[in-house]
Residue frames as qw, qx, qy, qz and C-alpha x, y, z in Angstrom:
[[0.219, 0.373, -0.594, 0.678, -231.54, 95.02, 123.76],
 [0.469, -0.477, -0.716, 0.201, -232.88, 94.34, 127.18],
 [0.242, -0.918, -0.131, -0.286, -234.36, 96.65, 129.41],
 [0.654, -0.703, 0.106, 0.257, -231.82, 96.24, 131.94],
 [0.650, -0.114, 0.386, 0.645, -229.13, 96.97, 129.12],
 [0.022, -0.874, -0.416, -0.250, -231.96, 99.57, 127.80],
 [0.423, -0.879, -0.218, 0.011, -231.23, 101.12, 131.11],
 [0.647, -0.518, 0.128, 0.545, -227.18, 101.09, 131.59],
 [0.485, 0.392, 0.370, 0.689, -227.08, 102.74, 128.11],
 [0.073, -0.918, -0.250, -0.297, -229.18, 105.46, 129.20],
 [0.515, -0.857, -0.005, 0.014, -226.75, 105.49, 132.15],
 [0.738, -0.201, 0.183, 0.618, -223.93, 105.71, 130.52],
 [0.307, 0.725, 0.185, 0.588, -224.91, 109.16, 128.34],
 [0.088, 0.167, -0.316, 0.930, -223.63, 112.48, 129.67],
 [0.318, -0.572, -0.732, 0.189, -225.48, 113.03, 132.86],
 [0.210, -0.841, -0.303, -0.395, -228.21, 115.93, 133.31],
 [0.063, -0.545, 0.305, -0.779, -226.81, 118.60, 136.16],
 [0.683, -0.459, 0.328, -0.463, -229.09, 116.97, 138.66],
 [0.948, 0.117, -0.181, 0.233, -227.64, 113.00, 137.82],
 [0.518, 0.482, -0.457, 0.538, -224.54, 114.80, 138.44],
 [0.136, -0.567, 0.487, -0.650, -225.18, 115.87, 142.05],
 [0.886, -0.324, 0.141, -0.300, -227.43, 112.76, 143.18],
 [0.946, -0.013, -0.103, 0.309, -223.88, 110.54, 141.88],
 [0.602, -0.688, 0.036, 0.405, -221.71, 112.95, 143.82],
 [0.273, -0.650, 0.456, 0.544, -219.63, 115.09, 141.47],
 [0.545, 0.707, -0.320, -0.316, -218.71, 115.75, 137.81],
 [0.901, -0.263, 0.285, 0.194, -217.09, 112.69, 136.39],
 [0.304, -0.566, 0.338, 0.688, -213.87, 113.17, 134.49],
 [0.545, 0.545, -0.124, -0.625, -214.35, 114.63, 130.77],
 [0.392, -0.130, 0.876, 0.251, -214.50, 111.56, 127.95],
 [0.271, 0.328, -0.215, -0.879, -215.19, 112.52, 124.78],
 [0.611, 0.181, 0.534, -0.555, -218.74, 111.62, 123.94],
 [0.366, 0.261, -0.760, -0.470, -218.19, 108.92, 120.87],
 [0.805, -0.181, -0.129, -0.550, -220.35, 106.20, 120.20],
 [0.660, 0.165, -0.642, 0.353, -216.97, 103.45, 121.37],
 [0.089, -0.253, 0.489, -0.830, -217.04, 105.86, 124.85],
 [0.652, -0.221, -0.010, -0.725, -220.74, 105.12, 125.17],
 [0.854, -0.066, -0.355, -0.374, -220.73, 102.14, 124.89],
 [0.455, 0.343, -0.609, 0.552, -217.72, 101.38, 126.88],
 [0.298, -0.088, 0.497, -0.810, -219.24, 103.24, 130.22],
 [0.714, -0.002, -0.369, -0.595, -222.33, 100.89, 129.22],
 [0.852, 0.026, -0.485, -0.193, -221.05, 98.19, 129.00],
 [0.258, 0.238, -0.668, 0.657, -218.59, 98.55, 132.42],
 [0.285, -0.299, 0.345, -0.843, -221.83, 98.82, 134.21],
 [0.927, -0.062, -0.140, -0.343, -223.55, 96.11, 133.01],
 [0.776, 0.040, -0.559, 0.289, -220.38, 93.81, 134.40],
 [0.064, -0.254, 0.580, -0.771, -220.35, 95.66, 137.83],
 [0.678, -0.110, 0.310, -0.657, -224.14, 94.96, 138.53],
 [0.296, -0.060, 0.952, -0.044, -223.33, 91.14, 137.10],
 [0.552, 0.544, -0.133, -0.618, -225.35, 91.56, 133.67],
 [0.762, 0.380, -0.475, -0.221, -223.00, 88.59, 132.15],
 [0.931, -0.345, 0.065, -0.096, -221.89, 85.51, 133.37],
 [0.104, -0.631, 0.730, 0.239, -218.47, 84.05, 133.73],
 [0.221, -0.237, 0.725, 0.608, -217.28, 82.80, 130.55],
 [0.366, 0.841, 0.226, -0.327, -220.37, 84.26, 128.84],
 [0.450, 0.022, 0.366, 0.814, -219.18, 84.96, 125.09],
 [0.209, 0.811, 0.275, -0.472, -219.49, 88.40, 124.20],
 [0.672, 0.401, 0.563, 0.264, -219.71, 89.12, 120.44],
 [0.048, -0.379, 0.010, 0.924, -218.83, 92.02, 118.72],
 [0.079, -0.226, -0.892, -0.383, -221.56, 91.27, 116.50],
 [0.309, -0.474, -0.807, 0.170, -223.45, 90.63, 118.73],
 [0.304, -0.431, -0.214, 0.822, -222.82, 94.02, 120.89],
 [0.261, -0.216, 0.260, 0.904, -223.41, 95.94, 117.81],
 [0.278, -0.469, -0.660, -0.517, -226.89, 94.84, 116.88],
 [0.407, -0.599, -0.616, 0.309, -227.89, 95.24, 120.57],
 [0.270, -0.617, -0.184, 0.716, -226.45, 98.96, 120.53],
 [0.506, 0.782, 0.363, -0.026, -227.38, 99.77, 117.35],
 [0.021, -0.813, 0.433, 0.389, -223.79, 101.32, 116.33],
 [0.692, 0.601, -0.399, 0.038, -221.19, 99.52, 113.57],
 [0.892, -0.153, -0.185, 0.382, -218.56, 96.89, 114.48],
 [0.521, 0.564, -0.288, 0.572, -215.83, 99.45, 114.67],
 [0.241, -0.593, 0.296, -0.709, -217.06, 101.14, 118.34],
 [0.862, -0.407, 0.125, -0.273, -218.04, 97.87, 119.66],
 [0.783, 0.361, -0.263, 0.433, -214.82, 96.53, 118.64],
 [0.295, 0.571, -0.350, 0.681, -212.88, 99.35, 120.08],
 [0.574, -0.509, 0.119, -0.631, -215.23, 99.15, 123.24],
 [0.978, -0.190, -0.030, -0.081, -215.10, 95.45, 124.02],
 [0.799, 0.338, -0.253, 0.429, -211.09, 95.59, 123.18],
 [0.063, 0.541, -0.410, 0.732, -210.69, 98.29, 126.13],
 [0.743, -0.444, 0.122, -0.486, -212.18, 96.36, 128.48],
 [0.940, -0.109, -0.177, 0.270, -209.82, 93.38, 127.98],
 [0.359, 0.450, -0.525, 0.627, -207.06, 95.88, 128.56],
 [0.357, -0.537, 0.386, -0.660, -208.77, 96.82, 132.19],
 [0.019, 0.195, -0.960, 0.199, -208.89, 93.15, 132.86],
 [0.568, 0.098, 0.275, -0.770, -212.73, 92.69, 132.71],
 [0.925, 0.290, 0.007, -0.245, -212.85, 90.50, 129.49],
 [0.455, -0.538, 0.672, 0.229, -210.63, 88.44, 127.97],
 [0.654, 0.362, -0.246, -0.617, -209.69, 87.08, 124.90],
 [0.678, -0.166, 0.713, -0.069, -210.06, 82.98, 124.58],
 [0.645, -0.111, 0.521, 0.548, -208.70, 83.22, 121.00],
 [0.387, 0.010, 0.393, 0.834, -208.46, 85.08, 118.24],
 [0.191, -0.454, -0.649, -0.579, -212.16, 85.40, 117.41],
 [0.544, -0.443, -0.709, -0.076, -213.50, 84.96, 120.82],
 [0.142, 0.309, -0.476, 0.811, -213.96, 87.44, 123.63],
 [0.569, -0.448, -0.690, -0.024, -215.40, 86.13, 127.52],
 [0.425, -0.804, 0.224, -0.350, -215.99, 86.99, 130.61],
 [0.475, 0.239, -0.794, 0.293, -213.39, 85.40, 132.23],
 [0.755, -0.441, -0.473, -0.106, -214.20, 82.72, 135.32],
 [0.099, -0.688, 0.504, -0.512, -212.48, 83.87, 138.83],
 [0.674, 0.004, -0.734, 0.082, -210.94, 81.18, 140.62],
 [0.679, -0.509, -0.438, 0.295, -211.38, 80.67, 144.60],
 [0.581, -0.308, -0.070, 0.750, -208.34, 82.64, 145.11],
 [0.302, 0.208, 0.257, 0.894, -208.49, 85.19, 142.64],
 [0.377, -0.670, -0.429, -0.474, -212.00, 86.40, 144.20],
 [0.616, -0.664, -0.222, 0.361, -210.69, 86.47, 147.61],
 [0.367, -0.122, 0.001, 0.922, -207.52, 88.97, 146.24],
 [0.033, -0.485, -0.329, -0.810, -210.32, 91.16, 144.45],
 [0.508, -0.800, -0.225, -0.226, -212.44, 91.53, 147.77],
 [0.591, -0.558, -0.089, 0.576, -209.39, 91.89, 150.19],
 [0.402, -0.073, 0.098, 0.907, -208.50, 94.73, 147.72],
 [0.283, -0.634, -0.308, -0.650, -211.95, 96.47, 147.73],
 [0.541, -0.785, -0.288, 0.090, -212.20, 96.00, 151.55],
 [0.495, -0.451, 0.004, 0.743, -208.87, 98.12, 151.88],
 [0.267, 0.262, 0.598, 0.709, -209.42, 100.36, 148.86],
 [0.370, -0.595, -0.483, -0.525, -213.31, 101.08, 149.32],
 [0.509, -0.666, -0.443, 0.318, -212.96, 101.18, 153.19],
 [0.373, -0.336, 0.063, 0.863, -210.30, 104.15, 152.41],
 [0.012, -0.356, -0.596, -0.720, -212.20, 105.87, 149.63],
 [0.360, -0.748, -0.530, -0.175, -215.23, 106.08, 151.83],
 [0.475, -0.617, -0.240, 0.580, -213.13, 107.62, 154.74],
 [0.227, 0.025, 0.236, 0.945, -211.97, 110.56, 151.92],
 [0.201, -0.452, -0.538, -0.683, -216.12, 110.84, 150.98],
 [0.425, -0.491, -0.703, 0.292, -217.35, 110.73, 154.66],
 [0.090, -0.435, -0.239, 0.863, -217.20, 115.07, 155.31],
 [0.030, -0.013, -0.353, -0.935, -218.64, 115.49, 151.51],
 [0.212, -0.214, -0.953, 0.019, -221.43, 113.67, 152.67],
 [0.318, -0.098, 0.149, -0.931, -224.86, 115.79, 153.51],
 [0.387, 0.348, 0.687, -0.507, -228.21, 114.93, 154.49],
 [0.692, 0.507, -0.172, -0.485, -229.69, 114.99, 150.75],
 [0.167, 0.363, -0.915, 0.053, -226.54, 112.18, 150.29],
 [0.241, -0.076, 0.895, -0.366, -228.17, 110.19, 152.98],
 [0.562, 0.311, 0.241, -0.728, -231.66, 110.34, 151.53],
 [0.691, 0.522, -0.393, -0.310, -230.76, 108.90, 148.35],
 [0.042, 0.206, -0.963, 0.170, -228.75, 106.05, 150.09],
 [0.267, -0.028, 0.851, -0.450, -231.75, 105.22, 151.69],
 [0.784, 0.426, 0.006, -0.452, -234.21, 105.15, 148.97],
 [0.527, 0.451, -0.712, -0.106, -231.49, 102.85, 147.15],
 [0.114, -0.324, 0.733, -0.588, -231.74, 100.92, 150.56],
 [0.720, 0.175, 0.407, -0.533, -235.44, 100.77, 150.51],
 [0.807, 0.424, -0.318, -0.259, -235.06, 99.37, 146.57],
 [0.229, 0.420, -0.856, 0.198, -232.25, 96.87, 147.23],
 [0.293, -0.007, 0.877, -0.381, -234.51, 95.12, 150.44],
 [0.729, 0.341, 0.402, -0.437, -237.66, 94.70, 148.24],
 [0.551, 0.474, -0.644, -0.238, -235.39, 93.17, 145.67],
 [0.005, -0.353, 0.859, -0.370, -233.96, 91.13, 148.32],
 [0.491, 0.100, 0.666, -0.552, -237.74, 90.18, 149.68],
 [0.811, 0.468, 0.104, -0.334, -238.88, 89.34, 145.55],
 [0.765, -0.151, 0.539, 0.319, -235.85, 87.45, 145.11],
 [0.653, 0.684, 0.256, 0.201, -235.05, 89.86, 142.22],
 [0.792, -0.253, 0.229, 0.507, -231.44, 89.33, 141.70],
 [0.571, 0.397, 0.245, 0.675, -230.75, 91.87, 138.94],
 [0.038, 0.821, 0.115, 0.558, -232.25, 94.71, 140.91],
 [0.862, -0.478, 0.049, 0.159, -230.78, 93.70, 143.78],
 [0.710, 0.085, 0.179, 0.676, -227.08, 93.72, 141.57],
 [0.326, 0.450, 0.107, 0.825, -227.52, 97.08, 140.30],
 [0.419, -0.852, -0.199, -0.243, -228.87, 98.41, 143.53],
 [0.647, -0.693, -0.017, 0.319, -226.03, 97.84, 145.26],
 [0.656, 0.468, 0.295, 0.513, -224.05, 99.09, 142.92],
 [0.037, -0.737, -0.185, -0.649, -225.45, 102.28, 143.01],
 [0.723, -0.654, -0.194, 0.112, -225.05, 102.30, 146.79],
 [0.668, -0.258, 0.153, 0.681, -221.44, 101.79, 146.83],
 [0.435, 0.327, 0.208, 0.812, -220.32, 104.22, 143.83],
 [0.071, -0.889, -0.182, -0.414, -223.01, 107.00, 145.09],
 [0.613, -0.780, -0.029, 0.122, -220.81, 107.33, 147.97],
 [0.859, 0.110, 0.300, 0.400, -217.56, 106.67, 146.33],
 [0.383, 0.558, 0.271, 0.685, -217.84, 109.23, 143.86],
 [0.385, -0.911, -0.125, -0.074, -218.73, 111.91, 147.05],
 [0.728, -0.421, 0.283, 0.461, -214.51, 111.33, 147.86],
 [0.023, 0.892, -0.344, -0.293, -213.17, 113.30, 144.88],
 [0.442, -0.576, 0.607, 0.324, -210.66, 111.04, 144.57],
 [0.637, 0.645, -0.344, -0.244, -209.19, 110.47, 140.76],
 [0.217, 0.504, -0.836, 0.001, -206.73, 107.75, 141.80],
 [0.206, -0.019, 0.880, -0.427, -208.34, 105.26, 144.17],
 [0.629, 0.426, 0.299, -0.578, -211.86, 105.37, 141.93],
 [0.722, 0.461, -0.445, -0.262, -211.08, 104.17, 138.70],
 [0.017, -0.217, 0.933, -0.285, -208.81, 101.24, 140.87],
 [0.289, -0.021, 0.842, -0.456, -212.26, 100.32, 142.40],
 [0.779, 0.368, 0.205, -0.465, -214.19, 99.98, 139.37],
 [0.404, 0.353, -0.834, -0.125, -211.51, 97.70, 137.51],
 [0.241, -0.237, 0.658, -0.673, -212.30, 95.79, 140.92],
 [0.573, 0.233, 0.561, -0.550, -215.74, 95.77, 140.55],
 [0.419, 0.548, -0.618, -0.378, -215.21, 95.14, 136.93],
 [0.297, 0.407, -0.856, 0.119, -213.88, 91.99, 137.94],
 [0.308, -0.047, 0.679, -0.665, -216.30, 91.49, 140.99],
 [0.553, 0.242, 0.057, -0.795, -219.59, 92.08, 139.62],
 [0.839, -0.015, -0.511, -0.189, -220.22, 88.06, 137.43],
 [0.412, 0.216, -0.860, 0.208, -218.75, 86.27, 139.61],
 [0.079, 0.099, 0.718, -0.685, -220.70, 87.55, 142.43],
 [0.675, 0.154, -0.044, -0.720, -223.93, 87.29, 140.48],
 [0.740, -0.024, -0.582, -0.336, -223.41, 83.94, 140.14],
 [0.134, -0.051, -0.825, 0.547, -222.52, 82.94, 143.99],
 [0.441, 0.026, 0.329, -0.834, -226.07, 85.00, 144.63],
 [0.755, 0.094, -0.448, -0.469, -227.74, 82.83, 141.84],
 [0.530, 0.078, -0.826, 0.173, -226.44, 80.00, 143.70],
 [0.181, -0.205, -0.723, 0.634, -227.47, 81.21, 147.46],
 [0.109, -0.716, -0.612, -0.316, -229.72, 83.62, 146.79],
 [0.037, 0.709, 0.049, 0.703, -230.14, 87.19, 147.78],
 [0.681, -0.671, -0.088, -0.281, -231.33, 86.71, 151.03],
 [0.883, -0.183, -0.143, 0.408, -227.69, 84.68, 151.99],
 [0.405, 0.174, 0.006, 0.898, -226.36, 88.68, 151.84],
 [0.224, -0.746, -0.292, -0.555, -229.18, 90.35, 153.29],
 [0.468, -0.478, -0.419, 0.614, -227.49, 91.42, 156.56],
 [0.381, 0.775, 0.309, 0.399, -228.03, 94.99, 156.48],
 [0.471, -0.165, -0.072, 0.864, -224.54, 96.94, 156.66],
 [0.022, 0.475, 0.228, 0.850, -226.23, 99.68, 154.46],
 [0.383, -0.800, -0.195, -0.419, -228.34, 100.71, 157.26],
 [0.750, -0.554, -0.161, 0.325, -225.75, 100.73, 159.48],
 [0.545, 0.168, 0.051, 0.820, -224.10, 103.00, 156.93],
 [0.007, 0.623, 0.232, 0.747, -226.51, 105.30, 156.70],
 [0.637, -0.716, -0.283, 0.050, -227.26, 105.37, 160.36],
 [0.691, -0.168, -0.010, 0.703, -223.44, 106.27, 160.56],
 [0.255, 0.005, 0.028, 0.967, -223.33, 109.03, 158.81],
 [0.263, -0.658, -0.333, -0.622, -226.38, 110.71, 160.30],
 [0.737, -0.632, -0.119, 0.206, -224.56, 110.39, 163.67],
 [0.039, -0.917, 0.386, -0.096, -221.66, 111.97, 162.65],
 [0.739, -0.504, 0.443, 0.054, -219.31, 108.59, 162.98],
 [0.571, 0.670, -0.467, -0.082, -216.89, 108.41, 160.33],
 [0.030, -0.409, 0.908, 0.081, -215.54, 105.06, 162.30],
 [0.642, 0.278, 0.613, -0.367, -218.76, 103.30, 163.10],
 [0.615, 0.699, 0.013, -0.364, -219.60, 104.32, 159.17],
 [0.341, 0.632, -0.682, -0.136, -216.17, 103.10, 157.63],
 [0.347, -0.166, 0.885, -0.262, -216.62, 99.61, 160.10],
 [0.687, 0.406, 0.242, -0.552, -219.89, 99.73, 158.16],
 [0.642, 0.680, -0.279, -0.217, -218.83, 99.36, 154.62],
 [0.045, 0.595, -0.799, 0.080, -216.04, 97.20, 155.54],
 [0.427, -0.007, 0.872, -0.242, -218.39, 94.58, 157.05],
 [0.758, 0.473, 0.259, -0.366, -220.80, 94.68, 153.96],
 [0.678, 0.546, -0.464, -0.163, -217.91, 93.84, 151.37],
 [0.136, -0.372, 0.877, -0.270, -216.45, 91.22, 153.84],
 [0.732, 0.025, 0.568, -0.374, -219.76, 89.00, 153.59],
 [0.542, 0.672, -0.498, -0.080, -218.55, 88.39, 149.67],
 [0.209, 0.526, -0.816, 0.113, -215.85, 86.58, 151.36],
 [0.581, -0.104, 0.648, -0.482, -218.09, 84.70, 154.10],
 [0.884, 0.200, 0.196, -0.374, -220.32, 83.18, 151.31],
 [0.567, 0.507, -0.637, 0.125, -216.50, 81.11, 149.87],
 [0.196, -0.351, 0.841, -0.360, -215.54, 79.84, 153.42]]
């Protein structure tokens, strides 16, 4: 297994008491099997843009890498084509599927309305330990950005977005925005591969965190809107 697939395993096991408060809140209960694990694994490694579109992913394959039997990587890889992440391209065969022009523009116009609302629900739970940890993710994200290293870069922002996210409580309007990002996450690793990091290095995130250490829950929500809106800029 790769480190960086090392790493989303680790971050998919039930999270220590402090993990819980730096990602904002208990997440809902899911009983702790070795199909679950891997599942919450493998949903992270396609948010931070781990596989490519149409990448085949093996259950085989999966199963040597996670060290478990075909039956959990089966059951794992088959619940992800229900949430719309993979797909199967026949019987045998299960991909990432390729997002056309269009179909990338509906998935960001429904995270900028989605994630812009979400953020407005998380914006009072928000504290000054919150901010801190944005901005260390901040600091890591721009010295990805400045070593052209695209994978820590992906799973920095990541961790940006959801640490706020998950601060909102909200049990309907979360799981929506990680199908989303589900969906988001290759495609937009390969536009970066293509421009490079730097073609996305405006920096909204300090314009979030500046927000909410003023106390502006519009300035801050204007924020986060304009940082998933450049997504759309780098298609026009």
């Amino acid at each position: 297994m790769t480190q960086q697939g090392m790493d989303s395993f680790a971050a998919a096991l039930p999270p220590t008491s402090k993990a819980r408060v730096e990602e904002g809140g208990e997440a809902p209960y899911m009983p702790d099997t070795a199909s679950t694990r891997l599942h919450r694994s493998l949903k992270l490694r396609l948010c931070e843009g781990d596989f490519a579109p149409g990448e085949v992913i093996s259950i085989r394959s999966m199963a040597a890498q996670y060290g478990t039997s075909a039956m959990p990587a089966r059951e794992a890889l088959r619940w992800l084509v229900t949430e719309g992440a993979l797909v199967f391209s026949d019987s045998r065969r299960i991909i990432v599927p390729r997002l056309s022009r269009e179909r990338f523009h509906e998935v960001l116009f429904a995270r900028r309305n989605l994630e812009t609302e979400v953020s407005r629900q998380a914006f009072d739970a928000l504290d000054e330990r919150d901010v801190q940890i944005l901005e260390t993710f901040d600091e890591r994200i721009n010295t990805a950005i400045a070593e052209e290293d695209l994978p820590s870069y992906m799973r920095g922002n990541h961790r940006f977005h959801f640490h706020i996210y998950r601060r909102s409580g909200s049990t309907v309007l979360l799981p929506l925005i990680e199908i989303l990002w589900l969906q988001y996450g290759p495609s937009m690793r390969q536009i970066c591969t293509r421009w490079g990091a730097s073609s996305i290095a405006d920096d909204y995130h300090r314009q979030i965190t500046q927000a909410l250490r003023k106390g502006d829950r519009e300035a801050f929500c204007r924020a986060i809107e304009a940082d998933i809106e450049q997504g759309m800029m780098l298609l026009d």
